[in-house]
C-alpha positions as CSV (number, residue, x, y, z in Angstrom):
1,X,-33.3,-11.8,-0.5
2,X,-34.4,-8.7,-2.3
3,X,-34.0,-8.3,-6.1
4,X,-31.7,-5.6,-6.9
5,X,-32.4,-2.2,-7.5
6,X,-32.5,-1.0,-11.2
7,X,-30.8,1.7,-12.6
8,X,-32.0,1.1,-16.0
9,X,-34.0,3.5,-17.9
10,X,-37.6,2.4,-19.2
11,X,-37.9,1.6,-22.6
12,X,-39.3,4.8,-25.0
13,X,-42.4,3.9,-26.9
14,X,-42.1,5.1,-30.7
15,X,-43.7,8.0,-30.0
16,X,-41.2,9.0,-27.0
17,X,-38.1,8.5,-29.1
18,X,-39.5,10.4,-31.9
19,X,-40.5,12.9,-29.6
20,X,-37.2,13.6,-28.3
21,X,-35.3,13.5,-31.9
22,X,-38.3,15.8,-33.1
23,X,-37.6,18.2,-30.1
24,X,-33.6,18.5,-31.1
25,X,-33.9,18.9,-35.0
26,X,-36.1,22.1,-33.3
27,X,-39.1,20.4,-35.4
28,X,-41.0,19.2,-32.2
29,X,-45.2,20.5,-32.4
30,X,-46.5,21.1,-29.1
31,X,-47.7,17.5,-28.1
32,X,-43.9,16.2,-28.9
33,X,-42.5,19.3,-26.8
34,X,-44.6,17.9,-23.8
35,X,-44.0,14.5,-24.4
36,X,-40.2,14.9,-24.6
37,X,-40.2,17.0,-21.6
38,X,-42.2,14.4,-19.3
39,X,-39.8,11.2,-20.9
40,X,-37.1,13.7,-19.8
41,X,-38.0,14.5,-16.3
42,X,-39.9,11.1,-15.6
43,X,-38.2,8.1,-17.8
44,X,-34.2,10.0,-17.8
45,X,-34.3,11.5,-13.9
46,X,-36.8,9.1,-12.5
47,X,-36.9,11.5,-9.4
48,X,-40.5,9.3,-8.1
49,X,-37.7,6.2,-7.6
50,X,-36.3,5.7,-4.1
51,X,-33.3,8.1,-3.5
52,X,-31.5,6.2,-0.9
53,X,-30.2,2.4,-1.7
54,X,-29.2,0.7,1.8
55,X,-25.3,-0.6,1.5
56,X,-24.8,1.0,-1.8
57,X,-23.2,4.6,-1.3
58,X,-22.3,5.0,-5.1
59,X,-25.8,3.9,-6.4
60,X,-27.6,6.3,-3.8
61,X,-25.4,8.8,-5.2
62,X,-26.5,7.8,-8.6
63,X,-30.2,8.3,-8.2
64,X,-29.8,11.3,-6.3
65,X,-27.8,13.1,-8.7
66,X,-29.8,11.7,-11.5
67,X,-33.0,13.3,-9.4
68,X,-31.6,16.4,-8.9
69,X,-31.5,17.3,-12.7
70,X,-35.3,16.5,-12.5
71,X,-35.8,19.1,-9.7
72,X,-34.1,21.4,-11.5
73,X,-35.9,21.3,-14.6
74,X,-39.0,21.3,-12.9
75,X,-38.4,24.3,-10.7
76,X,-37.2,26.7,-14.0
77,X,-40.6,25.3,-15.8
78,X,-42.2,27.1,-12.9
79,X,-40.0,29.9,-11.9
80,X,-41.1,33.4,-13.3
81,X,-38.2,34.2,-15.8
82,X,-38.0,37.7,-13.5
83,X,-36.8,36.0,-11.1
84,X,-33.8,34.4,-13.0
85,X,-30.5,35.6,-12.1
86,X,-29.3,37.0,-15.2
């Protein structure tokens, strides 16, 4: 029998959690902007997880939505502002 899938989110390390408190008081340096971005994208959306969970419709749904925020903040970090539509 396989173990069951997690949805939980990794622990933060200190320096994640401060990070992320740093970057919404608008006090975040560059290093914390970075950091809070990647714990974000990687630790939050998890989009590197598998996206499809065999018998389990509502926790495929799950990871998927929860990837799809990761694809889209990674596409506007890349996307020339130009070519934003407003």
């Amino acid at each position: 029998m396989k173990p069951p899938i997690s949805l939980a989110v990794p622990a933060l390390t200190k320096e994640e959690h401060s990070a992320l408190k740093a970057l919404r008081e608008g006090q975040a340096n560059e290093g914390q902007q970075v950091l809070a971005l990647a714990v974000i994208v990687k630790k939050f959306a998890q989009p590197q997880d598998l996206l499809f969970i065999p018998g389990s419709p509502d926790e495929t749904g799950f990871v998927n939505g929860r990837a799809f925020v990761a694809a889209q903040i990674r596409k506007y970090l890349t996307l020339p502002v130009s070519e934003t539509g407003e």
